[in-house]
N, C-alpha and C positions, 0 to 999 in steps of 0.2 A: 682097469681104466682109472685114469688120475682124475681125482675131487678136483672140477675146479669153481675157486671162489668167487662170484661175481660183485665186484664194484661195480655199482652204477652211478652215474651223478651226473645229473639232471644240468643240461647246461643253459637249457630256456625253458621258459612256461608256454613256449608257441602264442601268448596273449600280447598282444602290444600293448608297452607301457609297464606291464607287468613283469618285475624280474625275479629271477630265481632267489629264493631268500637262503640263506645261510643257514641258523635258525628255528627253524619255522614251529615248529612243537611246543619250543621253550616261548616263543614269544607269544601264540595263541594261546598258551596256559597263561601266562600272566597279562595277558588282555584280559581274559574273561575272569580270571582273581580279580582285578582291577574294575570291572565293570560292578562285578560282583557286591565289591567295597561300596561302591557308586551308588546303588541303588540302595546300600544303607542308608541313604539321607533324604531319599523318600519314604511318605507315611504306608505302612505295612499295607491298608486299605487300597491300595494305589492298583488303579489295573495295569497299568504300566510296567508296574516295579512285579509282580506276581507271576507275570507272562513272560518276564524277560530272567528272571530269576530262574525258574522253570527251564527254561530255554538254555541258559547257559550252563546251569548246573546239568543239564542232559549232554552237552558238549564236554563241557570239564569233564564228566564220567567216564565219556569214549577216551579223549588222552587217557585216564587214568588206565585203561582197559588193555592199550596197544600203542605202544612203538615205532610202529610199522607204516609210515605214509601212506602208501598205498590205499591200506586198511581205515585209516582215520579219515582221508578224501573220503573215501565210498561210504561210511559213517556218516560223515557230517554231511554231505551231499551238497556241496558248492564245487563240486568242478575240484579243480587242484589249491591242495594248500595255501597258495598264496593268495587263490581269492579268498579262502574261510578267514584269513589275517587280514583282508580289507572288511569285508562284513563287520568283525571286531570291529575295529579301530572303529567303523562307522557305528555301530552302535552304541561304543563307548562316549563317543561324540554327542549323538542322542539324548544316553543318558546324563550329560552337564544341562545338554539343553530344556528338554525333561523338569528336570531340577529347579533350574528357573523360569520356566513357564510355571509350574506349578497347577496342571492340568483337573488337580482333586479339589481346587478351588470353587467356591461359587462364580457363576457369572458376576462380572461387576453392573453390569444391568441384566433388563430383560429379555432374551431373548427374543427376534423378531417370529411373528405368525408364519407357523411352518417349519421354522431352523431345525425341528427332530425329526420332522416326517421322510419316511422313504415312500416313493413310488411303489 
């Protein structure tokens, strides 16, 4: 019986709006390099920059792990590739915003009575 080799190529994401990316591996590694960079410019202390650092370097690891689309969806667990490259970009987003909010800030006033309390 003859080897045979299967190409696949994915010709929608079945998501509206969302299209098959070309791609996809090379651009989520250098979103989350890129994010990565990003939260260099937040203070180390930062719970923001800690959780997201965290977070992306556990993503970054899985690319570094596998090749395999399939594999890296089921890994990162957003559905198919092309949503884990919107996640990115939205986070990367974030983090400029982040940045200039500057959330490790003291309040510039007082907080009103109650602003911390949870139910």
């Amino acid at each position: 019986m003859a080897h045979v080799v299967r190409n696949i190529v994915k010709r929608t994401t079945g998501v509206t709006g969302i299209a098959v990316h070309r791609e996809p591996l090379e651009t989520l590694r250098g979103l989350y390099v890129e994010t990565l960079s990003q939260l260099q410019r937040l203070p180390t202390s930062a719970t923001y920059r800690k959780e997201t650092e965290a977070l992306t370097n556990e993503r970054l690891q899985i690319l570094d792990n596998s090749t395999d689309i399939p594999e890296v969806e089921r890994a990162i667990g957003f559905g198919q590739i092309e949503e884990a490259i919107l996640v990115a970009e939205n986070e990367l987003r974030l983090t400029h915003r982040v940045a200039q909010w500057k959330p490790w800030e003291p309040l510039m006033g007082k907080a009103p009575e109650g602003q911390w309390k949870w139910p």
